[in-house]
Phi, psi and omega in degrees: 000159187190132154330114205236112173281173181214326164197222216205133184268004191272352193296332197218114204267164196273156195074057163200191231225118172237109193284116168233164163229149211185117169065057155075349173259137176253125215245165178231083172281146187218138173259126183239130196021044179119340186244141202260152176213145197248097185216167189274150199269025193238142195278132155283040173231283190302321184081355180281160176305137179305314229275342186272334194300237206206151207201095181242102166086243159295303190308129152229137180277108171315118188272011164248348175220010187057019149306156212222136169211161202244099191294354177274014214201306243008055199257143163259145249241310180210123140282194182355070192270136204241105183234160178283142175261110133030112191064027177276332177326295165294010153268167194285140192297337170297301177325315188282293161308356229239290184309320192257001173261341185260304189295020180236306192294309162295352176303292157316011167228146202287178182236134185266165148285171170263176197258140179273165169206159168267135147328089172251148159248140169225105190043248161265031176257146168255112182247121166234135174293131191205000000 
């Protein structure tokens, strides 16, 4: 492992999110009140990026199913959640059936924590160990 710089800390203002890349890895830095943390930006249920969902307080929410993971820690906090969405009724019944067979395939797979990495600040650079 070796220190990466990765981004500026002026890039990412608090309560949000920044997708870098650094070492073969793909990272999700969040600034939670003034301190940046370091998680893999890839959901461990979906595989889409953390860094796209929404980040209240630690918590940041998988914007495709609402899985919850605690970017300080990256232990996850809730999986999945499957709620009906709002108008699906008008969407096309192929379409639907489509949905409801991915939701039958994905129901089963677990959701892991995410993987952590350390932080370092050096004046305004965000360096992660990776």
């Amino acid at each position: 492992m070796s220190l990466i710089e990765v981004a500026k800390t002026s890039e990412i203002p608090t309560g949000t999110m920044k997708h870098v890349e650094a070492g073969g890895k793909e990272l999700c830095i969040a600034n939670v009140n003034g301190k940046f943390y370091a998680i893999g930006d890839r959901c461990p249920h979906m595989n889409a990026p953390l860094s796209m969902g929404t980040l209240k307080g630690p918590i940041v929410t998988y914007p495709l199913h609402s899985s919850q993971f605690d970017v300080t820690t990256g232990k996850k906090i809730s999986g999945p959640i499957e709620e009906k969405m709002e108008g699906v009724e008008k969407l096309p019944p192929e379409f639907l059936k489509t949905m409801a067979r991915m939701m039958e395939i994905m129901a089963p797979v677990k959701t892991y924590n995410a993987q952590v990495f350390t932080v370092r600040i050096d004046g305004p650079k965000i360096f992660v160990n990776v």
